[in-house]
C-alpha positions in Angstrom: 39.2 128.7 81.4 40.3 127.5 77.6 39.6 124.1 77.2 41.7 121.8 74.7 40.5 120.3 71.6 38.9 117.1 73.5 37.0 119.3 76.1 40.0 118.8 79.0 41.3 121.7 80.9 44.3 122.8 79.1 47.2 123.1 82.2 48.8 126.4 82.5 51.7 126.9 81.0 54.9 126.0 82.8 57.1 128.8 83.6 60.8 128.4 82.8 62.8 126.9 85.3 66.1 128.7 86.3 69.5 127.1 85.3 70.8 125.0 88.0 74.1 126.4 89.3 77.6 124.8 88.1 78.8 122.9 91.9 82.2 124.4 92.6 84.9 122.1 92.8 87.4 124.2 93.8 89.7 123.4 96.5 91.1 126.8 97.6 94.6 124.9 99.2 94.5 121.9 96.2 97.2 121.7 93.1 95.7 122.9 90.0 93.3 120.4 87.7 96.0 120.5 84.9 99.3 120.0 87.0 96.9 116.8 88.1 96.4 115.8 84.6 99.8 116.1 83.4 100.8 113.9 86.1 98.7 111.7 85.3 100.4 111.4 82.2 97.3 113.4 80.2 100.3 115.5 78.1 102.0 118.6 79.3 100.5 121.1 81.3 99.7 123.5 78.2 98.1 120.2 76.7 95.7 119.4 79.7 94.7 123.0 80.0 93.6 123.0 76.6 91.4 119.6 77.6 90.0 122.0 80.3 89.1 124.7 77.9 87.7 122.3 75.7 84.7 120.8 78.3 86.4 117.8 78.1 87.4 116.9 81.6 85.1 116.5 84.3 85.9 116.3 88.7 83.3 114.3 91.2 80.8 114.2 87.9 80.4 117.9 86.9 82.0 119.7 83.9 85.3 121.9 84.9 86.5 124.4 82.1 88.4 127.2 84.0 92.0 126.5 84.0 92.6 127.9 87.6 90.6 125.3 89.1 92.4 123.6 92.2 91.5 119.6 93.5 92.6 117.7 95.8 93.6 114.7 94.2 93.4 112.3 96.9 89.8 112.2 96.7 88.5 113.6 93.4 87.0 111.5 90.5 88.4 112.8 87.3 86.9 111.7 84.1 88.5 113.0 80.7 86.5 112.3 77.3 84.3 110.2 79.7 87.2 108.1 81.0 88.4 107.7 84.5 91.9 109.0 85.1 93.8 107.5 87.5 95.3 109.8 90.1 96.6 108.1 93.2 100.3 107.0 91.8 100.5 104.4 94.4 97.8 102.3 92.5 99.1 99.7 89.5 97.3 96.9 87.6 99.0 94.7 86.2 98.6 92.0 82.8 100.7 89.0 83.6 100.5 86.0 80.9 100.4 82.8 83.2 102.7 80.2 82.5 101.1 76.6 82.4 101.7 75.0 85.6 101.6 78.0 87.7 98.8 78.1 90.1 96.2 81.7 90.9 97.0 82.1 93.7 100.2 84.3 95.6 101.0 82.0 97.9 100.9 77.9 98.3 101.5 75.7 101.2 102.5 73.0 99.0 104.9 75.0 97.4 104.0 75.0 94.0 104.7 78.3 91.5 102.6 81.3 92.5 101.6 84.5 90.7 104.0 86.0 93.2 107.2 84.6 91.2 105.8 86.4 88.6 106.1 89.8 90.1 108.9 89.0 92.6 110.7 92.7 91.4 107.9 94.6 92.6 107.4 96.3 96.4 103.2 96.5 95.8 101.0 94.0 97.5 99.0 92.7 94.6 96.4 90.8 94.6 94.5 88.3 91.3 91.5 89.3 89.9 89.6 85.7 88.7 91.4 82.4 88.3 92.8 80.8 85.9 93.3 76.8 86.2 97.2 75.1 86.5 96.9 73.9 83.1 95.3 77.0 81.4 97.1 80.1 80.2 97.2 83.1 79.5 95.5 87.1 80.8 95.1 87.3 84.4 95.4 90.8 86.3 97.3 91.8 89.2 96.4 94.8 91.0 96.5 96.7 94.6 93.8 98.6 93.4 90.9 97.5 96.0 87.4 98.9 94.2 88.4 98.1 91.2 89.2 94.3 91.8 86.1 94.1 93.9 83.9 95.2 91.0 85.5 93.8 87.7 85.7 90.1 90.6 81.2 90.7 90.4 79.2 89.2 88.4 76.5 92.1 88.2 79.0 93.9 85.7 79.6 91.1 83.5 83.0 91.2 81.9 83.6 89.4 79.0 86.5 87.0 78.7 87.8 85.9 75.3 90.0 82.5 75.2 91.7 80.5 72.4 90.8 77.1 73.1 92.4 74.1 71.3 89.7 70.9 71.2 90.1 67.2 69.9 87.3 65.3 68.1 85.2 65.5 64.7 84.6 68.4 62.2 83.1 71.3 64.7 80.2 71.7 62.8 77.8 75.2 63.2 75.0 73.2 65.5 77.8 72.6 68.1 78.9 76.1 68.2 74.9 76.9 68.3 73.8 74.5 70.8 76.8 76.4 73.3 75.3 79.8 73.2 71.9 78.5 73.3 73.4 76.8 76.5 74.6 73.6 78.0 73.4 71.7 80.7 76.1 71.3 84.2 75.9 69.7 87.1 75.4 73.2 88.9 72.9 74.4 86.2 72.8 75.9 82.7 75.9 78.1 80.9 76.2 79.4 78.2 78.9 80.9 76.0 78.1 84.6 74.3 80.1 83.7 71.4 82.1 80.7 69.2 84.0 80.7 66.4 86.4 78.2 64.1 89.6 79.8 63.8 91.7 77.0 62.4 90.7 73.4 62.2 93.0 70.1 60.6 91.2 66.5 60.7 90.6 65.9 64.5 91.6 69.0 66.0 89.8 72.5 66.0 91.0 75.5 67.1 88.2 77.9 68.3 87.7 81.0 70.3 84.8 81.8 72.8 84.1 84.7 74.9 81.8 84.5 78.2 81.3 86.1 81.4 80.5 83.7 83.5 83.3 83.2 86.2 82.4 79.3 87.4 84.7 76.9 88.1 86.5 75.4 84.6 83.6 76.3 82.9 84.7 76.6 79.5 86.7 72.8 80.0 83.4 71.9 81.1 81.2 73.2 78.6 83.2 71.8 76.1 83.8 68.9 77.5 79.6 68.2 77.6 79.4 68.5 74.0 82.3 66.0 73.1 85.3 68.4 72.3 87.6 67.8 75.2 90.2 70.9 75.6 93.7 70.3 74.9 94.9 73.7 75.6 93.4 76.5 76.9 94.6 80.3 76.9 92.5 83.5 78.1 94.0 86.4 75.6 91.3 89.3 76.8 89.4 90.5 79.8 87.3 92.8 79.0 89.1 95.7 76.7 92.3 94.0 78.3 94.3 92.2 75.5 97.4 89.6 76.4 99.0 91.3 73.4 102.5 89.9 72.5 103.0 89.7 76.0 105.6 86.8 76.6 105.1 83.4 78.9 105.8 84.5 81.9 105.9 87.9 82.1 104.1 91.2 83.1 103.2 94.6 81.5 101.8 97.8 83.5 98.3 98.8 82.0 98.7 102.1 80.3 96.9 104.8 81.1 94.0 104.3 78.2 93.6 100.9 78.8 93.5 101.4 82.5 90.6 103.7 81.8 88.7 102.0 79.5 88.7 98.9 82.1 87.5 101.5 84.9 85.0 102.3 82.5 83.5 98.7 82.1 82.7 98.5 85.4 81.8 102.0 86.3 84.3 103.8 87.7 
């Protein structure tokens, strides 16, 4: 037997391995990939076939590029470009910019504004993803869309939320903004911020904006509050690849179909 150059057996050489077969995702009775797509609001049909052709779509994982492919759309996962298209119609998220005052919550024993006024036009039973406080602001989600509540509500995925965050005291100097990434002790343990930044400040006031993912209790009131800048106003303008936009006080947008997907995205889906 040969030997190699260090006095080892050399191993055999491997023989190739035959290509694993495509999985058929073909549902004989289903409704064609692209009448799916162009429902789901992809372009026209001539447009999504041309997606198909191209390799760009894929259903339950596995690349699809033959136009007469049939689904069944109330149970396959359809990616496009790597982003998850949403199918079931009966699904909506929604970006609602909480008025101050109005509690997270849809409904309140004591009475007090809800997230339901918000959306009192609507026949969906949403639900809120996260919290915001009565006298914060801003980006909170609405949705009916279970999975996708569930996972961007865990903390395993992370999801960054950026806020603009109006403080009173001295000149906000680089150590502060330092010492609340580096983190900041709390009565239930250490926090920190992933990023800080000076977007406006005038003698006694500062205007910042901080992005973290951690979902505790008034944590960024808190954080602040430890290091001597006590918040005067507080309002969340992103979650995740969400943005609040020009969205007015008060009222609510449907995500489109990208930003819908990029979210998905973010947290797996």
């Amino acid at each position: 037997m040969p030997t190699s150059r260090r006095g080892g057996s050399r191993r055999p050489a491997r023989r190739p391995q035959p290509a694993t077969p495509p999985v058929d995702v073909h549902v004989p009775d289903g409704v064609r990939l692209q009448k799916v797509l162009a429902q789901a609001g992809l372009g026209s049909r001539r447009a999504c076939e041309d997606l198909i052709s191209e390799a760009r779509v894929e259903v339950d994982g596995h690349l699809v590029t033959e136009v007469g492919v049939r689904i069944d759309p109330s149970t396959a996962v359809v990616h496009v470009d790597g982003m998850r298209v949403q199918l079931d119609p009966t699904r909506i998220t929604l970006a609602v910019n909480k008025p101050l005052g109005t509690i997270s919550a849809m409904t309140d024993p004591e009475g007090r504004p809800t997230l339901t006024d918000l959306v009192k036009d609507r026949d969906e039973r949403l639900f809120h993803v996260g919290r915001l406080d009565a006298d914060s602001e801003g980006l909170i989600l609405l949705t009916n869309d279970g999975e996708l509540g569930n996972r961007l509500a865990h903390p395993s995925y992370e999801i960054p939320k950026t806020y603009r965050v109006q403080v009173d005291g001295p000149e906000f100097f680089p150590r502060v903004a330092k010492k609340l990434t580096q983190g900041v002790e709390l009565e239930d343990g250490v926090a920190r911020m992933d990023a800080v930044r000076v977007v406006d400040a005038v003698p006694g006031r500062t205007m910042l904006e901080v992005v973290l993912h951690s979902g505790r209790n008034r944590i960024v009131r808190r954080m602040l509050d430890e290091v001597g800048y006590p918040v005067q106003r507080l309002v969340r303008t992103k979650i995740g690849p969400v943005a609040l936009g020009d969205l007015k006080v008060g009222r609510t947008r449907v995500l489109g179909r990208v930003e819908l997907g990029t979210l998905m995205r973010a947290v797996e889906l």
